[in-house]
C-alpha positions as CSV (number, residue, x, y, z in Angstrom):
1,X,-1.0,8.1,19.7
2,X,-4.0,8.1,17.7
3,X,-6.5,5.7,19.4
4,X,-8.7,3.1,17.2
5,X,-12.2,4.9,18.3
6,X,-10.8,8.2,16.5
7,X,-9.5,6.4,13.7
8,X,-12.9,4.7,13.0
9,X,-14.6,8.1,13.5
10,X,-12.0,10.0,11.1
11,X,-13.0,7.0,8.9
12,X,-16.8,7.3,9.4
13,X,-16.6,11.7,8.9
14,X,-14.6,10.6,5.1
15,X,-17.5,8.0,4.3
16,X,-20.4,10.4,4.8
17,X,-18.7,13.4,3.1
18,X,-18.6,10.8,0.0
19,X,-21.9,9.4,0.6
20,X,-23.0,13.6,0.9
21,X,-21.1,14.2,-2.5
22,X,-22.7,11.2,-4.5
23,X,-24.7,12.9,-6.6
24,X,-22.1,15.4,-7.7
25,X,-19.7,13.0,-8.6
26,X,-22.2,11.4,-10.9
27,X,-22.6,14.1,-12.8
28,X,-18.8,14.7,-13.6
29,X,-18.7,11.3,-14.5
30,X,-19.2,10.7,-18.3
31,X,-19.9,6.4,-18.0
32,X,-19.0,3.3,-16.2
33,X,-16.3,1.1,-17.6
34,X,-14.0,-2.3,-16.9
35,X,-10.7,-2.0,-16.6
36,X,-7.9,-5.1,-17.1
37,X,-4.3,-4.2,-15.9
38,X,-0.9,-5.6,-15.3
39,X,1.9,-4.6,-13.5
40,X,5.9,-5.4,-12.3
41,X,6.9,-4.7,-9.0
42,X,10.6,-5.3,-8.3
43,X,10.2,-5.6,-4.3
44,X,7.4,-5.6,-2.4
45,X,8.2,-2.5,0.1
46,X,6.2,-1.3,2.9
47,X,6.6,1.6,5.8
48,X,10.3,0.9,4.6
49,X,10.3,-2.7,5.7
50,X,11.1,-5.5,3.5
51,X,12.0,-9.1,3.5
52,X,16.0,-10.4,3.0
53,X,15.8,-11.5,-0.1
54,X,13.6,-9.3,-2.8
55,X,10.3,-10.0,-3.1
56,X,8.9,-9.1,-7.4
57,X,5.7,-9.7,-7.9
58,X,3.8,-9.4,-11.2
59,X,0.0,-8.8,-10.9
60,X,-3.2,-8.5,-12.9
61,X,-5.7,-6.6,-11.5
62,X,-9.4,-6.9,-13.2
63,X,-12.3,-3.9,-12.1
64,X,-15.2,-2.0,-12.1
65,X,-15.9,0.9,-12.3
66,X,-19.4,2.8,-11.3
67,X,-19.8,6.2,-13.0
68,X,-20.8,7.3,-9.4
69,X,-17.6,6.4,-8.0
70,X,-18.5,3.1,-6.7
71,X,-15.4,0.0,-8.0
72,X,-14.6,-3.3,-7.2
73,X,-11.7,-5.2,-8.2
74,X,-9.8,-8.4,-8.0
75,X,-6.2,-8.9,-8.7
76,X,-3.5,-12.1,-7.8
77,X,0.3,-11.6,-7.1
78,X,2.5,-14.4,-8.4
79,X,6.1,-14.1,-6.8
80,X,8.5,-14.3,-9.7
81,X,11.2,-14.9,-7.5
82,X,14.2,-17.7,-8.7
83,X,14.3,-19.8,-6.2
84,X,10.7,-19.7,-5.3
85,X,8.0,-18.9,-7.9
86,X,4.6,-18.9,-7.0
87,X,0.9,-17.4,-6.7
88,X,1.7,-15.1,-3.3
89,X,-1.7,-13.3,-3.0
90,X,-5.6,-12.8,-3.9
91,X,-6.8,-9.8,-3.0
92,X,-10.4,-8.6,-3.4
93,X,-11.3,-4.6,-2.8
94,X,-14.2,-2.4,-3.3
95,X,-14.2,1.2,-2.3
96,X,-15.8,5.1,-3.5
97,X,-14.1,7.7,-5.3
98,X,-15.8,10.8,-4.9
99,X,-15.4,14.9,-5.7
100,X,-16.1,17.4,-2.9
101,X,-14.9,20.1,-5.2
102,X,-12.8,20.9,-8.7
103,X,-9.8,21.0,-6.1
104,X,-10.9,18.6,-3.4
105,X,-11.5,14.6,-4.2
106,X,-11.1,11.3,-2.3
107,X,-12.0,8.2,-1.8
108,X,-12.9,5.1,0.8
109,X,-12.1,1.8,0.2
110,X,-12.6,-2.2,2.0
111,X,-9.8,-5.1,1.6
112,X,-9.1,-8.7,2.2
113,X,-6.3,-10.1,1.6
114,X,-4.9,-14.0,0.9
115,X,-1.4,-14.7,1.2
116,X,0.2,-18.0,0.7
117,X,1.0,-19.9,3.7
118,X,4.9,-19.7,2.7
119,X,4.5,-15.8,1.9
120,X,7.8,-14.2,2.9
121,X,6.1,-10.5,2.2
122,X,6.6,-8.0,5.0
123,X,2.6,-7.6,5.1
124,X,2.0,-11.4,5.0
125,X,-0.2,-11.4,8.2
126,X,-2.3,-8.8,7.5
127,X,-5.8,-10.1,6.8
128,X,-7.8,-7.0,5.4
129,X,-7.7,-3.3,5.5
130,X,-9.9,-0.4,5.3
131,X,-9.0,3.5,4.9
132,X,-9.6,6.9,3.5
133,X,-7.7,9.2,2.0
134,X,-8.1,13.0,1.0
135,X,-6.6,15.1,-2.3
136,X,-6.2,19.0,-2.2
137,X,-5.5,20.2,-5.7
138,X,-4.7,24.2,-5.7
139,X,-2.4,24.5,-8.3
140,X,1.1,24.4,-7.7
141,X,1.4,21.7,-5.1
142,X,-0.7,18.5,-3.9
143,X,-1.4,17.9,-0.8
144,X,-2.4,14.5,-0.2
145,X,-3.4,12.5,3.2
146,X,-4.8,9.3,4.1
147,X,-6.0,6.9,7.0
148,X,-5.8,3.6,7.4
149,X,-6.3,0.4,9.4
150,X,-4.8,-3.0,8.6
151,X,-6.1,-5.7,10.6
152,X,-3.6,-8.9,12.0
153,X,-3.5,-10.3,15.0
154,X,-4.1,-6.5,16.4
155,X,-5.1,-3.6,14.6
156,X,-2.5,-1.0,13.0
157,X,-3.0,2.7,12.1
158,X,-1.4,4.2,9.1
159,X,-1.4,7.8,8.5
160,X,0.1,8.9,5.0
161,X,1.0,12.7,4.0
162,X,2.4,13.7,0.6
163,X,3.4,16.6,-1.8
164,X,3.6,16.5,-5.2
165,X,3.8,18.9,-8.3
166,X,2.5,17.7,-11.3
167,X,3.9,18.4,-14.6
168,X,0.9,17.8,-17.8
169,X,2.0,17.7,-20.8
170,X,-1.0,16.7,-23.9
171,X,-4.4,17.1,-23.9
172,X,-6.9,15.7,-21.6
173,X,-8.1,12.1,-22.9
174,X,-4.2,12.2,-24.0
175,X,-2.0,12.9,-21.3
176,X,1.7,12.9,-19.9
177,X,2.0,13.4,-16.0
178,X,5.5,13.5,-14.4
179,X,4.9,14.2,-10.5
180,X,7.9,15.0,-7.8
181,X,6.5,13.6,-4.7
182,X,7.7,13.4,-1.2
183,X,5.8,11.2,1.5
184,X,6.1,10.2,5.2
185,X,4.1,7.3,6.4
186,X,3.5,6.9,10.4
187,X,2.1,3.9,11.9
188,X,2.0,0.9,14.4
189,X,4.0,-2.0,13.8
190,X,1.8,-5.0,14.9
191,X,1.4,-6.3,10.9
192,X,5.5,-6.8,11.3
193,X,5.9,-8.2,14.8
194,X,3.7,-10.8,13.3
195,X,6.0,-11.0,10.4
196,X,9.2,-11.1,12.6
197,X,7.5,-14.2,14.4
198,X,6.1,-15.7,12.4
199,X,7.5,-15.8,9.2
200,X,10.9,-14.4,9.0
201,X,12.0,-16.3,11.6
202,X,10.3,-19.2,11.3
203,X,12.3,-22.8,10.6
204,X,12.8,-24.0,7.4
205,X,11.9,-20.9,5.3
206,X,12.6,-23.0,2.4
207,X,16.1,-20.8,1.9
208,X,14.7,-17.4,1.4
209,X,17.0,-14.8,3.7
210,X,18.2,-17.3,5.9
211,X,16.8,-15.8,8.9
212,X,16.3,-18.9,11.0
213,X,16.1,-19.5,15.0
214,X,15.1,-23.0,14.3
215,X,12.4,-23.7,16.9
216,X,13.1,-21.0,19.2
217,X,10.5,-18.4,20.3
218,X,10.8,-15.1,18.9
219,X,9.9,-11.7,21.1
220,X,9.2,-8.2,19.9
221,X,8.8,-4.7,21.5
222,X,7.8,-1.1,20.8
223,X,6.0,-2.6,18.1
224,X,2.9,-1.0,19.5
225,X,4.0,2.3,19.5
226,X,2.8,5.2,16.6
227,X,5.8,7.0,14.9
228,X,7.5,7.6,11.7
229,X,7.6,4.4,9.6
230,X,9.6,5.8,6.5
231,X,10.1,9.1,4.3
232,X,9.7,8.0,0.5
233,X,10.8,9.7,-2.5
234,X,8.8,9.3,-5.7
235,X,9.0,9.7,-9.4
236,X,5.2,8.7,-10.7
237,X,5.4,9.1,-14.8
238,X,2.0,8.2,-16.0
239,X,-0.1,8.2,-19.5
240,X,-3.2,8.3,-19.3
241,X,-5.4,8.0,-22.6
242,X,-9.4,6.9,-23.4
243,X,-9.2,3.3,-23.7
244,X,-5.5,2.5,-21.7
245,X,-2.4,4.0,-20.1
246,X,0.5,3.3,-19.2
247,X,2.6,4.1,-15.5
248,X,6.3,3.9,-14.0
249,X,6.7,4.5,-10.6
250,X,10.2,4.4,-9.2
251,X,10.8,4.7,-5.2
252,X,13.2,5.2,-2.8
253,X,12.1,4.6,0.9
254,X,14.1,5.8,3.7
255,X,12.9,3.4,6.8
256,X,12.9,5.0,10.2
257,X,12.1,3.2,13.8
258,X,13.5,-0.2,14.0
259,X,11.9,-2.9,15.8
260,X,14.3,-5.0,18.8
261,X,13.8,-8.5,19.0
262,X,15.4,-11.5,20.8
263,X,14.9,-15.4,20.8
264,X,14.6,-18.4,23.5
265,X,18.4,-18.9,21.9
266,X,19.8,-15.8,22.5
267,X,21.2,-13.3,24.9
268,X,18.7,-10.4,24.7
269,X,17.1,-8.2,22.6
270,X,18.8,-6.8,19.5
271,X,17.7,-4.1,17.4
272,X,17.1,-4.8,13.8
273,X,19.2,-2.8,11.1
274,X,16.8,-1.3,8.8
275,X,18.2,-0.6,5.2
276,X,17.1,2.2,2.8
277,X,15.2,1.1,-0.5
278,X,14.5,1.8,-4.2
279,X,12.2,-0.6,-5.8
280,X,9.6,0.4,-8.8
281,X,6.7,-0.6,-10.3
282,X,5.6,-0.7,-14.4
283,X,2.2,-1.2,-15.3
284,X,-0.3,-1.4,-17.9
285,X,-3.8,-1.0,-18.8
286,X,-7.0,-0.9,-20.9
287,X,-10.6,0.3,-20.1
288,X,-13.4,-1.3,-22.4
């Protein structure tokens, strides 16, 4: 298992090969700019791991965006749910893009989050992340990695591999993309033992799932142990143009490594069946 002291230093190696880099990146950078968006997300889906009933969330996100590859944005989630609508979640986030090289590029990024005390979302006790990720662009495939570490009541590791072949079609400034992609995501599961405990179980969700043990206490294992959290398949069709774009991304996660569980009412642990997804997301946006 990766321990948190390499994580951070992973984390720490990323942030000065940016910081390194800054100066390049300025220079293939024509201006700074704002950017407004909005998207639809039919389920809120992570590592494979969702909540009983869906969870759609439409969200504007508002940024900016430093020509040397500094951003910060802000963006709200309101749960467009039937039987419970509602502002979900604030999240703030500021981070670096940078360019190593015309096939090497990445970024680093900071982010708190603010759920609603009645969020049913499967990262609903997560307080904040920060990460890194990588992007090796040779030509035929994409190789893409990332690290990251989501604090709740302990901290979680992700680690996040893709492939992906892009297929361009227009000119640059005026641009189709259509990429195959293929991801695994590996991880801890602290962020849903939390959810497990205290949210999906807890009494009187209001209705949504019906997964209630009333009062009862609620124990998880194996939670703390790194594996495989799902395989996903993706489909990201993108248009990219000067002043806005447009993006659908559909999904289908395959969920792997179940987490057991049992209550003060029942009669030991019972492994959780985990069910394969497909959600999407449609989106938005202008630059000005």
């Amino acid at each position: 298992m990766l321990s948190k002291k390499t994580a951070f230093f992973l984390l720490l190696i990323i942030s000065l090969v940016s910081l390194v880099r800054a100066q390049d990146s300025t220079s293939k950078t024509k201006s700074s700019y704002f950017k407004a968006s909005t998207s639809y997300l039919t389920n809120s889906v992570y590592g494979g791991r969702k909540d009983s009933l869906a969870t759609p969330y439409i969200t504007p996100v508002i940024g900016y965006y430093n020509k040397s590859g500094f951003f910060v944005e802000g963006s709200l989630s309101y749960l467009v749910a039937t039987e419970d609508s509602r502002i979900d979640l604030f999240t703030l986030e500021t981070g670096y893009d940078f360019t190593i090289s015309d096939k090497l590029s990445g970024g680093i990024y900071g982010s708190k989050y603010f759920y609603n005390n009645s969020s049913t979302s499967v990262r609903s006790e997560s307080k904040g992340g920060l990460g890194g990720s990588l992007t090796y662009d040779p030509g035929a495939i994409i190789f893409s990695g990332g690290l990251d570490l989501s604090f709740a009541s302990k901290t979680d590791i992700f680690i996040s591999g893709s492939l992906a072949h892009g297929f361009y079609f227009g000119d640059k400034g005026n641009e189709w993309s259509i990429s195959p992609t293929v991801a695994v995501n590996l991880g801890t599961q602290n962020f849903y033992q939390d959810y497990i405990k205290n949210r999906k179980f807890k009494g009187g969700r209001r209705g949504r799932g019906g997964d209630k043990s009333g009062n009862s206490t609620v124990q998880t294992k194996s939670s703390n142990n790194f594996g495989v959290l799902d395989y996903e398949l993706s489909l990201p069709i993108t248009y990219d143009g000067n002043k806005w774009g447009t993006f659908f991304t559909p999904t289908y996660a395959i969920p792997q490594n179940p987490v057991s569980f049992a209550s003060s009412t029942g009669s030991g642990y019972v492994t959780e069946k985990l069910e394969n997804s497909f959600y999407a997301e449609f989106g938005v946006y202008i630059k000005f």
